[in-house]
MMTF fields as JSON, N, C-alpha, C and O atoms, coordinates in Angstrom:
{
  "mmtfVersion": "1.0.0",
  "mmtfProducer": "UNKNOWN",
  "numBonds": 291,
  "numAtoms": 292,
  "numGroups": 73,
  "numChains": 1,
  "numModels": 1,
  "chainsPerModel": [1],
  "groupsPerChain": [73],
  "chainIdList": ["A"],
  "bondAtomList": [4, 2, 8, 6, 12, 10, 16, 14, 20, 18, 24, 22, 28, 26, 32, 30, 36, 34, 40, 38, 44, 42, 48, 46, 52, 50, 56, 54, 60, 58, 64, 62, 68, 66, 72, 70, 76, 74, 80, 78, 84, 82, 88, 86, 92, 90, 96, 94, 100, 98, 104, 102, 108, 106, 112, 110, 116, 114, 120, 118, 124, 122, 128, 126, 132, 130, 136, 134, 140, 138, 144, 142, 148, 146, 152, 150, 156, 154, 160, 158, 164, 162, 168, 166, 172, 170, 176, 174, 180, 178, 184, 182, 188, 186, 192, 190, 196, 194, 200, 198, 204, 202, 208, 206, 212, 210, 216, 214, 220, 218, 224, 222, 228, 226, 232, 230, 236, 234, 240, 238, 244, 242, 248, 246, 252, 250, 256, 254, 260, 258, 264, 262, 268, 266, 272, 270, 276, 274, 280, 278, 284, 282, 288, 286],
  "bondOrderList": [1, 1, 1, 1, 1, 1, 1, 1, 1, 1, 1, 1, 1, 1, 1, 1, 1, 1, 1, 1, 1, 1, 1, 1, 1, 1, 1, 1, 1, 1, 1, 1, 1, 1, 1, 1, 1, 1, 1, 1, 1, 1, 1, 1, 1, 1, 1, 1, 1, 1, 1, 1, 1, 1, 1, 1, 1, 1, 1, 1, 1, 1, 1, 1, 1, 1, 1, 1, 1, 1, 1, 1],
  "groupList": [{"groupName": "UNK", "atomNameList": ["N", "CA", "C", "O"], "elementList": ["N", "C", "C", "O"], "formalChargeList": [0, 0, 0, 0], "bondAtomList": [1, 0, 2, 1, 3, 2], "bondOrderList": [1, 1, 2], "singleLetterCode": "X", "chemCompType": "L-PEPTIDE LINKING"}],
  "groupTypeList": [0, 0, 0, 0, 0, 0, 0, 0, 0, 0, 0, 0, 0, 0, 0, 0, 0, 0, 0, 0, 0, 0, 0, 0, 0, 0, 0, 0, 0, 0, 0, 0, 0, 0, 0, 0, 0, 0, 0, 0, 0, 0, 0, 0, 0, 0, 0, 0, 0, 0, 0, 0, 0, 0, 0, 0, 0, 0, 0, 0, 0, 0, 0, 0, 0, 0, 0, 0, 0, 0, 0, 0, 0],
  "groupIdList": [1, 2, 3, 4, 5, 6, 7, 8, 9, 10, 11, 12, 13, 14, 15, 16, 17, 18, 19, 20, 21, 22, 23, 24, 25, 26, 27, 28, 29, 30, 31, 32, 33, 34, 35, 36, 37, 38, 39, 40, 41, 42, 43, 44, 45, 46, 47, 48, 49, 50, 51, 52, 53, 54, 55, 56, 57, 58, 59, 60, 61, 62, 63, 64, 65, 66, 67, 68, 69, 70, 71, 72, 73],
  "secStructList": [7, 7, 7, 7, 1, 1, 1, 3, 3, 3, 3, 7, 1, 6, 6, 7, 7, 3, 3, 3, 3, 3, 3, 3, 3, 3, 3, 6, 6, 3, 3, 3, 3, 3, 3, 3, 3, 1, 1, 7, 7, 6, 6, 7, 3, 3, 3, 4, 4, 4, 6, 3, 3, 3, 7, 4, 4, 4, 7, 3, 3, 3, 3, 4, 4, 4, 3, 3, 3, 3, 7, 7, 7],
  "xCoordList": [122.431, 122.528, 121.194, 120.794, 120.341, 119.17, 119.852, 120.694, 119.321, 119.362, 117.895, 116.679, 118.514, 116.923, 117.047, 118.136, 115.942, 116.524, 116.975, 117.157, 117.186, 117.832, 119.144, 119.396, 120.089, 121.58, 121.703, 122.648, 121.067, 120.913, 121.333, 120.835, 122.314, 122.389, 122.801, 123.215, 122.472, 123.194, 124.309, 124.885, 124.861, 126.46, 126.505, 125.761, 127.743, 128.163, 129.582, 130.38, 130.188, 131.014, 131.51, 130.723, 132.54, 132.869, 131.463, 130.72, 131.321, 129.87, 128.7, 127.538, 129.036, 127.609, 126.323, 126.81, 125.535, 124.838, 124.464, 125.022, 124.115, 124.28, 123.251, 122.641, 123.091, 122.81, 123.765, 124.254, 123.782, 124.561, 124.509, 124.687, 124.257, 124.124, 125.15, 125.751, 125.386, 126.36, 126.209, 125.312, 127.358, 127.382, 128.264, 128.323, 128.905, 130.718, 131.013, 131.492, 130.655, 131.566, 133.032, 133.116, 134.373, 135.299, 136.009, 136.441, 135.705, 135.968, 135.225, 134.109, 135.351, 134.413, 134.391, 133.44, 135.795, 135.118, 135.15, 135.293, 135.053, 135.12, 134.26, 134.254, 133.489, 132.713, 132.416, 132.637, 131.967, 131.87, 130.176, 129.195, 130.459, 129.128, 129.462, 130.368, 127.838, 127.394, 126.149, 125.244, 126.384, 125.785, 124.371, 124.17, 123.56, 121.542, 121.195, 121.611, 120.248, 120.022, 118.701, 118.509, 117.097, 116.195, 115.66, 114.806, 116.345, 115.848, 116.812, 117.937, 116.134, 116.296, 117.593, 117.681, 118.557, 119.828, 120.091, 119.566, 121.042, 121.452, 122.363, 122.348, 123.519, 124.574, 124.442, 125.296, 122.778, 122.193, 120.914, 119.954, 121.667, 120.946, 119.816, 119.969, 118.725, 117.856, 117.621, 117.783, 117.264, 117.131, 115.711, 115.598, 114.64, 113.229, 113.216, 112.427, 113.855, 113.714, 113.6, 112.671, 114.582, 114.558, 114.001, 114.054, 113.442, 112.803, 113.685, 113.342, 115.016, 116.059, 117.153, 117.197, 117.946, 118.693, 120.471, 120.775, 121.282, 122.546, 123.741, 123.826, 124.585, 126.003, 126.859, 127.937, 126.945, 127.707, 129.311, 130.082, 129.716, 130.868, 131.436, 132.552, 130.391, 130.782, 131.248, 131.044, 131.793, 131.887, 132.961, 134.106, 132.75, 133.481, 133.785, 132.906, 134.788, 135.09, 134.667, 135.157, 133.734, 133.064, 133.787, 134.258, 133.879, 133.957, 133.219, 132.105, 133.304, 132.17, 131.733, 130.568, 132.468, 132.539, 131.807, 131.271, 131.501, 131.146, 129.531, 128.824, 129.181, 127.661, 127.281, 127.863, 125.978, 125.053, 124.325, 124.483, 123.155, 122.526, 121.534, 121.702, 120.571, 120.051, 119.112, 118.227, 119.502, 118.103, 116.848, 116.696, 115.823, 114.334, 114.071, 113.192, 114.525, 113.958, 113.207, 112.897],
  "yCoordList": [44.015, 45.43, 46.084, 46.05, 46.815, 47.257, 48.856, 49.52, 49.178, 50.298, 51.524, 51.342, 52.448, 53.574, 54.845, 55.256, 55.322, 56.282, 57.518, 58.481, 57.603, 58.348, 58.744, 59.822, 57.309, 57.07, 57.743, 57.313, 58.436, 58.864, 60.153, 60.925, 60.276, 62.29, 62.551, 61.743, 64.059, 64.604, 64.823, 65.098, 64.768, 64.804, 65.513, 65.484, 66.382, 67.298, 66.925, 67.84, 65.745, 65.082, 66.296, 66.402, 66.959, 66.942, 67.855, 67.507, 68.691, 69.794, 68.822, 69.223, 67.476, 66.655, 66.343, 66.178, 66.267, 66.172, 64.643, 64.112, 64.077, 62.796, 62.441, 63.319, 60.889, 60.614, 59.073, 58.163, 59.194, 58.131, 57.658, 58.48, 56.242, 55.776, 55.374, 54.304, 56.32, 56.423, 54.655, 54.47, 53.825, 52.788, 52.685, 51.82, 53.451, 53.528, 54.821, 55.621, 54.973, 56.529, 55.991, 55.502, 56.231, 56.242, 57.392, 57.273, 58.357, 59.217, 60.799, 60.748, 62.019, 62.697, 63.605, 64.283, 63.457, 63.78, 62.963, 63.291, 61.745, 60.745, 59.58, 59.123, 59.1, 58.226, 57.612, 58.38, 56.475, 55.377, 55.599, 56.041, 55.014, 55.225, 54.963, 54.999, 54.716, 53.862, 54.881, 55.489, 54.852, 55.802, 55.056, 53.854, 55.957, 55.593, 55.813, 56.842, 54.908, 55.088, 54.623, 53.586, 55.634, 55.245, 54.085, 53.304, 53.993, 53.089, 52.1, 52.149, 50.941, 49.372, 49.409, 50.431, 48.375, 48.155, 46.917, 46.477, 46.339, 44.814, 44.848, 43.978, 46.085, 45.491, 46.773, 47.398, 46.761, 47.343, 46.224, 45.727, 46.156, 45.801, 46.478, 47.665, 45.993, 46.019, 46.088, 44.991, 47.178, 47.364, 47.844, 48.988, 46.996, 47.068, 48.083, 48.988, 48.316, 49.122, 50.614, 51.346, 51.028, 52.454, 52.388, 53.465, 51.291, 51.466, 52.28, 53.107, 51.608, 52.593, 51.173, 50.1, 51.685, 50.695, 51.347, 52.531, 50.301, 50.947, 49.907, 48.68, 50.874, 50.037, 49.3, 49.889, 48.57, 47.662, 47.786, 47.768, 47.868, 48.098, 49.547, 50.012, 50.054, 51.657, 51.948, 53.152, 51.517, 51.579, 53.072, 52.864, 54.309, 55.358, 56.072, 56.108, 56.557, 57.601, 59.323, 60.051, 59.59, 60.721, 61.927, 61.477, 63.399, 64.069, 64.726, 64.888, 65.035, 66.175, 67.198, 67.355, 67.669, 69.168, 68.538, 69.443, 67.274, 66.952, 66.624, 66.615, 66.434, 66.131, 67.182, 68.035, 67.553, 68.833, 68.529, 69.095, 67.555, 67.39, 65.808, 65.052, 65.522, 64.386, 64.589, 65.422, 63.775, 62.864, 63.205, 63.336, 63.399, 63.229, 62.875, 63.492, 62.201, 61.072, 59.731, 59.059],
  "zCoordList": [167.164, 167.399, 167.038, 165.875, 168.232, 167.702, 167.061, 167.666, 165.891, 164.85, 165.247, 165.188, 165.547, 165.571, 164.486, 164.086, 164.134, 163.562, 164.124, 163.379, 165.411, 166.41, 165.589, 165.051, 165.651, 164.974, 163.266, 162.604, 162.816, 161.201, 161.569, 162.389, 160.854, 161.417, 159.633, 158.802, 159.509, 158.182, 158.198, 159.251, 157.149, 156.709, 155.626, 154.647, 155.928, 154.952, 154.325, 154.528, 153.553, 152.737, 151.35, 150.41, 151.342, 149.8, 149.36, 148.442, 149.93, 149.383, 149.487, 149.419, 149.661, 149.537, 150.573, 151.692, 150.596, 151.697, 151.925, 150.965, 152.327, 152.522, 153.684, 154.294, 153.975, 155.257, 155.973, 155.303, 157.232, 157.704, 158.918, 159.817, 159.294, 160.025, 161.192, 161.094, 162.436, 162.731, 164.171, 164.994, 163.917, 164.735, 165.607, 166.48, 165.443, 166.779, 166.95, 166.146, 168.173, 168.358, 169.04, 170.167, 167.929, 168.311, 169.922, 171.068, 168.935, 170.041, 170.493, 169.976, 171.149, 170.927, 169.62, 169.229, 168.96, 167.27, 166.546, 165.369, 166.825, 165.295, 165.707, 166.85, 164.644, 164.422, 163.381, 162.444, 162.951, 162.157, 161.766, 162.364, 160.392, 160.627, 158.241, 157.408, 158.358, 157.057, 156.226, 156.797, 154.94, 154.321, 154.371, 154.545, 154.198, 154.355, 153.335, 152.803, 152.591, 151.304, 151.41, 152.044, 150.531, 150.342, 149.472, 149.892, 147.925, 147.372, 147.36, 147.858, 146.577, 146.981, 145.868, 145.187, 145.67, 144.89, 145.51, 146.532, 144.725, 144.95, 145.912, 146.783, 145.914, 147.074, 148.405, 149.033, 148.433, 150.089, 150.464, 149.875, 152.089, 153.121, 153.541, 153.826, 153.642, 153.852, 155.474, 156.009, 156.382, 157.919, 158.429, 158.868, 158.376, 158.516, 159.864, 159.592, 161.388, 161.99, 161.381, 161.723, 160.467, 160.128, 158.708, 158.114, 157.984, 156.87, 155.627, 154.783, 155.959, 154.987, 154.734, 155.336, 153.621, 153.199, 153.551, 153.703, 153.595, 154.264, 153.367, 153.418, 152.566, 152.349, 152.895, 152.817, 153.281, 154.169, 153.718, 154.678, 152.854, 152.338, 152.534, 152.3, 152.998, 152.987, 154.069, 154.22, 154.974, 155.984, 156.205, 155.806, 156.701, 156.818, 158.121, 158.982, 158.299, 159.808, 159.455, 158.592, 160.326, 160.147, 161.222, 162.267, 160.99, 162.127, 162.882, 162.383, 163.554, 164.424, 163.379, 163.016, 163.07, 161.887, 160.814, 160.174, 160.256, 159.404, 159.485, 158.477, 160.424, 161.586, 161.571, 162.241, 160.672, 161.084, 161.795, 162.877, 161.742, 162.743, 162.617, 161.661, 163.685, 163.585, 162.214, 162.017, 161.536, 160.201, 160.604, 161.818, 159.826, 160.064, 158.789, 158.188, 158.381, 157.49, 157.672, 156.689]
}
């Protein structure tokens, strides 16, 4: 699966701001998608295309309403 940072949009979680790597659009409001994380930790993957690290375990369903907009990170 090629990864761009196209797929990184902001997320607004629980007042939190976040970032996430969205990989499945279920439907036109819901999508899948994996939290983005800058620094290095033992249980994140490492994704040299976007130069960012991603939870693999995190795996979450996002909504439209929850999507502000594309990442520029």
């Amino acid at each position: 699966m090629d990864i761009y940072s196209q797929n990184i949009y902001e997320v607004i979680e629980n007042n939190t701001r976040k970032h996430v790597l969205i990989i499945y659009n279920i439907s036109e409001n819901h999508y899948v998608g994996l939290t983005v994380h800058t620094i290095k930790s033992d249980n994140l993957a490492y994704i040299e295309s976007i130069n960012r690290f991603i939870d693999i375990s995190d795996l979450q369903e996002y909504t439209k309403r929850n999507i502000k907009r594309i990442s520029l990170c």
